[in-house]
FITORVEX-536779 format. One record per residue (C-alpha): residue number from 1; residue in three letters; x, y, z. Coordinates in pm, whole numbers, plus 50000, padded with zeros to 5 digits. Layout:
FITORVEX-536779
<site NUM,'Ala',<X,Y,Z>> ...
END
This chain:
FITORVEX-536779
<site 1,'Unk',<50000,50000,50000>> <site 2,'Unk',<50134,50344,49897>> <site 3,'Unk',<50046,50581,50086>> <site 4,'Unk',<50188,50988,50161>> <site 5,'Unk',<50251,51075,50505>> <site 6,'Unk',<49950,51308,50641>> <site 7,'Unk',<49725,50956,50415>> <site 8,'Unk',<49914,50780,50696>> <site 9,'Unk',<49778,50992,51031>> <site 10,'Unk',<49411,50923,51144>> <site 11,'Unk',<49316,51189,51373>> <site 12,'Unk',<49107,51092,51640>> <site 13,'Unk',<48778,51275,51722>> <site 14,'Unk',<48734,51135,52082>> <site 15,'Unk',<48578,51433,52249>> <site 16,'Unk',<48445,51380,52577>> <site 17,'Unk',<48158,51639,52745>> <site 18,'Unk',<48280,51518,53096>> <site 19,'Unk',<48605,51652,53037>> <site 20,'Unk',<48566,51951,52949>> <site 21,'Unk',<48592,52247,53208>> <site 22,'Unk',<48319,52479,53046>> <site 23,'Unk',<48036,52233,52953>> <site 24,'Unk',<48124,52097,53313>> <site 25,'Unk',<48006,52468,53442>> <site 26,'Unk',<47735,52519,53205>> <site 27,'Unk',<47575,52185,53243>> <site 28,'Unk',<47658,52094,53661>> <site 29,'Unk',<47297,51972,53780>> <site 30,'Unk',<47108,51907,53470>> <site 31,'Unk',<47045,51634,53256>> <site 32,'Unk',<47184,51536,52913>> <site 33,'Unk',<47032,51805,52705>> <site 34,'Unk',<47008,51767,52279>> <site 35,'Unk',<47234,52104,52336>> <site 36,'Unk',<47482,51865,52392>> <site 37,'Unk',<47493,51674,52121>> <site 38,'Unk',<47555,52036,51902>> <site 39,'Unk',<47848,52075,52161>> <site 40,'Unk',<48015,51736,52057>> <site 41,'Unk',<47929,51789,51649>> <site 42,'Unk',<48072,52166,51670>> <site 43,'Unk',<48408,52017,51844>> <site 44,'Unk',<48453,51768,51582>> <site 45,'Unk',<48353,52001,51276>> <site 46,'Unk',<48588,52279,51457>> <site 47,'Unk',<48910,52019,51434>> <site 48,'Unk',<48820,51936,51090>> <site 49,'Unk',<48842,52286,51001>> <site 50,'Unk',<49140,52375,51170>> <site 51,'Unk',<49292,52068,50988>> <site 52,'Unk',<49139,52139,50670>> <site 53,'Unk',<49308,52006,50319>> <site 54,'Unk',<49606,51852,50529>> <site 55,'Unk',<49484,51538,50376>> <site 56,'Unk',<49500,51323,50729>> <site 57,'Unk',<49139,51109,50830>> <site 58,'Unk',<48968,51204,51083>> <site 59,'Unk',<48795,50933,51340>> <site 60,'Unk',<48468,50995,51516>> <site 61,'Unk',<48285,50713,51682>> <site 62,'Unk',<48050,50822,51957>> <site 63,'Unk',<47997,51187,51800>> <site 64,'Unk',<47904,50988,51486>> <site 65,'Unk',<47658,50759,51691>> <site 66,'Unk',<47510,51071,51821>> <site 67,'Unk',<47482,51317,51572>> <site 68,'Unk',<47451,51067,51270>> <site 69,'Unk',<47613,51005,50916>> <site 70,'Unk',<47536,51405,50795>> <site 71,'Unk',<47906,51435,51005>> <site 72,'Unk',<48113,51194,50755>> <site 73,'Unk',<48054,51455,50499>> <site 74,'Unk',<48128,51765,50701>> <site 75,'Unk',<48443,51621,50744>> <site 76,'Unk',<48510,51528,50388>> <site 77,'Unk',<48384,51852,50267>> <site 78,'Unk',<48716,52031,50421>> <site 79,'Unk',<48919,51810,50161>> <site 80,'Unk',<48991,51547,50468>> <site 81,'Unk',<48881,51157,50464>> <site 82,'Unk',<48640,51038,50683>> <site 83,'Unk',<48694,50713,50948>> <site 84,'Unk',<48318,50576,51048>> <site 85,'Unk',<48503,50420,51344>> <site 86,'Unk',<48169,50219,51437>> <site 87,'Unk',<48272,49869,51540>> <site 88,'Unk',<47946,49725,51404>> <site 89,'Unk',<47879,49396,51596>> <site 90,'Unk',<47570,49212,51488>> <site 91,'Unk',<47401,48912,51301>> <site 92,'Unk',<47473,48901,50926>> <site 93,'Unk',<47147,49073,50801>> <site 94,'Unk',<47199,49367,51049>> <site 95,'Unk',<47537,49424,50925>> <site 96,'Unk',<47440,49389,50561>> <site 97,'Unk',<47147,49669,50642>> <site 98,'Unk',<47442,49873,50824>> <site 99,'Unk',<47615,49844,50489>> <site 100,'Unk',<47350,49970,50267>> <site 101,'Unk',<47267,50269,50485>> <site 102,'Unk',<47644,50362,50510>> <site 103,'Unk',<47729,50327,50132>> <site 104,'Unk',<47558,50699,50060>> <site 105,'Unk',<47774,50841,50350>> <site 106,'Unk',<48058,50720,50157>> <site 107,'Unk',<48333,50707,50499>> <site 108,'Unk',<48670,50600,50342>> <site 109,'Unk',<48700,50397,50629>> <site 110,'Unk',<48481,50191,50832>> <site 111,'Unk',<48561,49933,51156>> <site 112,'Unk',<48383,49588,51227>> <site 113,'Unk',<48393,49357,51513>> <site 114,'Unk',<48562,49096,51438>> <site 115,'Unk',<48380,48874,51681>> <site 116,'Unk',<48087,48918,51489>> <site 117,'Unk',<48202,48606,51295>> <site 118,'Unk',<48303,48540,50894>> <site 119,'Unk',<47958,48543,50781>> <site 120,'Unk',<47824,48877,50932>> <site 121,'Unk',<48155,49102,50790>> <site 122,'Unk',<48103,48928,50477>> <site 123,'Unk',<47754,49066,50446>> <site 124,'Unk',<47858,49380,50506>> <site 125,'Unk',<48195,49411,50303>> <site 126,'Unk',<47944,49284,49960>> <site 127,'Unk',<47739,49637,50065>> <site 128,'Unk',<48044,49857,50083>> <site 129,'Unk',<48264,49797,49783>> <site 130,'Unk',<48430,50113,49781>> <site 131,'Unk',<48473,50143,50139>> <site 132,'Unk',<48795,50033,50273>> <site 133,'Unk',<48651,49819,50607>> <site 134,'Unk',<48887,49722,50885>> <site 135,'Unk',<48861,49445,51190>> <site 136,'Unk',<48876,49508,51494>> <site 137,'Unk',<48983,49242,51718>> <site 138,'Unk',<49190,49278,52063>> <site 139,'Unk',<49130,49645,52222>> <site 140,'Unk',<49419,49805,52265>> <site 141,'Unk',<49349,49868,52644>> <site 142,'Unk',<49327,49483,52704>> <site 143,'Unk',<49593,49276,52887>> <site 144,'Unk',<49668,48901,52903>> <site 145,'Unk',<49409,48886,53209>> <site 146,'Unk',<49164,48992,52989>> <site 147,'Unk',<49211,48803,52688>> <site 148,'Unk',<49241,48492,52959>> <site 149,'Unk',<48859,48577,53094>> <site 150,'Unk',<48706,48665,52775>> <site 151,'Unk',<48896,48460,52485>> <site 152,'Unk',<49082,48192,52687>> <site 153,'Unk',<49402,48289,52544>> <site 154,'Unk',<49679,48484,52570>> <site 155,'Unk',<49645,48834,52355>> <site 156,'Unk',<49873,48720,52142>> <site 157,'Unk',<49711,48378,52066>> <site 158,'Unk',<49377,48621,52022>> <site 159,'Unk',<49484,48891,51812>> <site 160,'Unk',<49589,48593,51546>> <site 161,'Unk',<49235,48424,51611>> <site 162,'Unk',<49118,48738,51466>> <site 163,'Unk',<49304,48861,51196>> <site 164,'Unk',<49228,48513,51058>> <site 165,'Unk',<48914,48552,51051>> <site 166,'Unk',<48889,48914,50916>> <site 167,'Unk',<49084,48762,50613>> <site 168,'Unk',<48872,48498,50588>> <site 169,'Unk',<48592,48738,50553>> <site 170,'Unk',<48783,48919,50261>> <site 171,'Unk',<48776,49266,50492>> <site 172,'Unk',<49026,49491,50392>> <site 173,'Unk',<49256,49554,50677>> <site 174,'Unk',<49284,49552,51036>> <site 175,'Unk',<49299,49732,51304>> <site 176,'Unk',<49521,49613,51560>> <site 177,'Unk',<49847,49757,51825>> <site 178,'Unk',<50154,49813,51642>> <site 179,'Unk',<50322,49540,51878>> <site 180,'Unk',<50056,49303,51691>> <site 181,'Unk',<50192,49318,51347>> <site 182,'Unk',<50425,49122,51338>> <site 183,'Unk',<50202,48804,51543>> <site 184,'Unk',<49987,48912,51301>> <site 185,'Unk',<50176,48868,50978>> <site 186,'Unk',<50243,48500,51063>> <site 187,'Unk',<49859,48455,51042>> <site 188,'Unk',<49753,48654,50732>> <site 189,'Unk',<49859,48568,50386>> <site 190,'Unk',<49660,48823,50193>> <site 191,'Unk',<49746,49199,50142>> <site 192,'Unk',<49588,49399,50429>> <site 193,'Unk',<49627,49710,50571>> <site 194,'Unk',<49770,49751,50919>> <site 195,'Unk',<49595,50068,51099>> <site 196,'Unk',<49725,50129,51498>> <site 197,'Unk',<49600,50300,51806>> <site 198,'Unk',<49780,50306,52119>> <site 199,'Unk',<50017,50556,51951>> <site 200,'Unk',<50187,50786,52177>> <site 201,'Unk',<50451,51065,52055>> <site 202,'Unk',<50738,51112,52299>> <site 203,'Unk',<50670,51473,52331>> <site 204,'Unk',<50316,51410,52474>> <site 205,'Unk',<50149,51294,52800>> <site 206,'Unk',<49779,51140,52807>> <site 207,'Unk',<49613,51206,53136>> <site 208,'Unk',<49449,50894,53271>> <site 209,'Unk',<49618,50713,52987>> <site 210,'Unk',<49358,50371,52922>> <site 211,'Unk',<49608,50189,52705>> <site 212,'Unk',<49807,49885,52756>> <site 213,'Unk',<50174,50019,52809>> <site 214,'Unk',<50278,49671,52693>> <site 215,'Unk',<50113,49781,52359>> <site 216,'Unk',<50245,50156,52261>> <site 217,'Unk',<50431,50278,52026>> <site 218,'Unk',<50608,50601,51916>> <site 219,'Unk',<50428,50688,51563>> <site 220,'Unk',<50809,50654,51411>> <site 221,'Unk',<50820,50295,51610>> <site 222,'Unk',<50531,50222,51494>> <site 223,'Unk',<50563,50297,51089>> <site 224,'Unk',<50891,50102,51097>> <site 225,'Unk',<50693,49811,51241>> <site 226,'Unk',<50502,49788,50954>> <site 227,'Unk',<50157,50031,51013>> <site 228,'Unk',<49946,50130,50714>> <site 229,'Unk',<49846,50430,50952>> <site 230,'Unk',<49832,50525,51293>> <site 231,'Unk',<49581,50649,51495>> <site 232,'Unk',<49647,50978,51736>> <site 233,'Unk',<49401,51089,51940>> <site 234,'Unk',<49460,51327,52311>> <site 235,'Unk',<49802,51493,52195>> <site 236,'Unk',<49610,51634,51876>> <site 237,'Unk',<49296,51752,51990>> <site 238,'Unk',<49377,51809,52372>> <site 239,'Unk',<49695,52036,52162>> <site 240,'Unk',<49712,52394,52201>> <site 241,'Unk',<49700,52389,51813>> <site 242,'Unk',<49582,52060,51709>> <site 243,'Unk',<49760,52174,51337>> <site 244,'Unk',<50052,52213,51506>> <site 245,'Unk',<50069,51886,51628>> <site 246,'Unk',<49938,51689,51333>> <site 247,'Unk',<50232,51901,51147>> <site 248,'Unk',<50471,51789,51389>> <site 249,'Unk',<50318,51394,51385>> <site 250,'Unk',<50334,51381,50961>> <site 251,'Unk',<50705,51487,51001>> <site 252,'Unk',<50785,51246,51202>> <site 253,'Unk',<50582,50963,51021>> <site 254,'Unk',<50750,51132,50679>> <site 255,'Unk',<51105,51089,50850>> <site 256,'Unk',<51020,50706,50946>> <site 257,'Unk',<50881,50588,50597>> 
END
């Protein structure tokens, strides 16, 4: 896969209400108002703007749950691609519905659990033909314990269990740590594309931090390891000047390629 360096940074739209010191003093005692959901859609539309024709994806999950598809083309109309980061998880004629309601939104890219089994992503993959849709497998916040309880195996044994059957499915690519890649490659025999969270640039700190140390990597680490793209979230948008920051990130992804 050839890709240019800002095709190779997913920005990630994880905006949380909670967190934020303003809506905390504008909203303390009241319920969730529909306000809110305008706060969440203006904070992703703002990023997109500020990042406008820098050519990077941006990824929006629960803002897209909320405020529905209309946001995939906001996004794309500032000359950026669009990441439906949705994780659909359902039986096979669900996800084939999912497909046909998402092929007029048009995301670039587009997440499935891979749990959902062989059968249900192949449903939806025949709907989306010219959307490029990726498995999801192991979280990047989970740790052996938690493969043990939910998988009975260890994460590595897991993360192979499902890359398998993402390629069995004939999805596109994966999503998946960059410490998985190479378990990952001894699995796969098809071309897919390798897309990675738990990417952390040296020159930021994530407060309360929910991934798997074991399972980071610096977005130059994680390039040489063989990523597609990575996926930065907190130290772009929590940035002083998110642009500055995605700047900085495609240099250093340019200077690793």
């Amino acid at each position: 896969m050839t890709l240019t360096a800002p095709e190779r940074l997913i920005v990630a739209a994880d905006f949380q209400p909670s967190g934020d010191e303003a809506w905390r003093e504008q909203r303390e005692g009241s319920f969730w108002p529909s306000a809110d959901l305008s706060w969440v859609r203006e904070r992703v539309i703002g990023l997109a703007e500020d990042l406008k024709r820098t050519g990077v994806y941006i990824k929006v999950n629960s803002a897209l749950r909320a405020c529905g598809y209309s946001l995939i083309g906001e996004i794309q109309s500032r000359g950026l691609r669009a990441f439906a980061d949705l994780k659909i998880f359902d039986i096979g004629r669900t996800l084939s519905t999912d497909g046909v309601l998402l092929r007029e939104a048009r995301p670039e890219l587009l997440t499935v659990a891979s749990i959902a089994g062989v059968a249900a992503m192949k449903a939806l993959k025949a709907e989306l033909p010219n959307t490029e849709v990726l498995g999801v497998g192991v979280l990047t916040s989970l740790n052996l314990a938690d493969t043990s309880e939910m998988f009975g195996d260890t994460v590595e044994a897991s993360v192979r269990k499902f890359a398998f059957l993402a390629e069995v499915a004939g999805l596109d690519g994966l999503i998946c740590a960059p410490t998985d890649i190479a378990h990952i490659r001894s699995v796969i025999t098809r071309q897919m594309s390798f897309n990675t969270p738990a990417i952390r640039p040296t020159w930021a700190i994530v407060p309360g931090d929910d991934q798997n140390p074991d399972r980071v990597m610096t977005p130059a680490k994680a390039i040489k390891a063989g990523a597609d793209r990575i996926v930065v979230g907190g130290p772009i948008i929590n940035a002083r000047k998110p642009y500055d920051a995605v700047m900085r990130t495609i240099e250093e992804i340019s200077q690793a390629m």
